[in-house]
C-alpha positions, 0 to 999 in steps of 0.5 A: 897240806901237812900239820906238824906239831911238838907237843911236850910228852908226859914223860917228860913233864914227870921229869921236869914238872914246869915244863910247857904243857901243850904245842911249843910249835905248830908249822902249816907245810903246803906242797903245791903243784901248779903254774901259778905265780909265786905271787898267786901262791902266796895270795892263795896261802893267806886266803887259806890261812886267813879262812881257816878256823883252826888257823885262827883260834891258834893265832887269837886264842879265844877266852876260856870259860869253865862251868861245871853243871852238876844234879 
């Protein structure tokens, strides 16, 4: 399995300084090898992607909180 991402460059943020912060796309490459069924492969991709923790924070995106703990 390959991850690959665009994440905007800083370089380009000084050039346009409302451009995206961040992953404009985030594309899951499978190569797979086997005698299964197109079928099969399928149920296999979404048990992983529905089991993946990464997958799912990407997908439902979770609240974000910010403390700041000083002494």
């Amino acid at each position: 399995m390959t991850w690959r991402a665009r994440l905007t460059l800083i370089v380009i943020r000084e050039k346009d300084p409302n451009a995206k912060k961040g992953f404009s796309k985030i594309k899951t490459i499978f190569y797979i090898e086997t005698d299964n069924t197109e079928e099969e492969i399928r149920d296999f991709i979404d048990f992983v992607n529905n089991t993946c923790p990464v997958h799912d924070i990407i997908v439902n995106a979770p609240e974000f909180e910010t403390e700041i703990v000083t002494k």
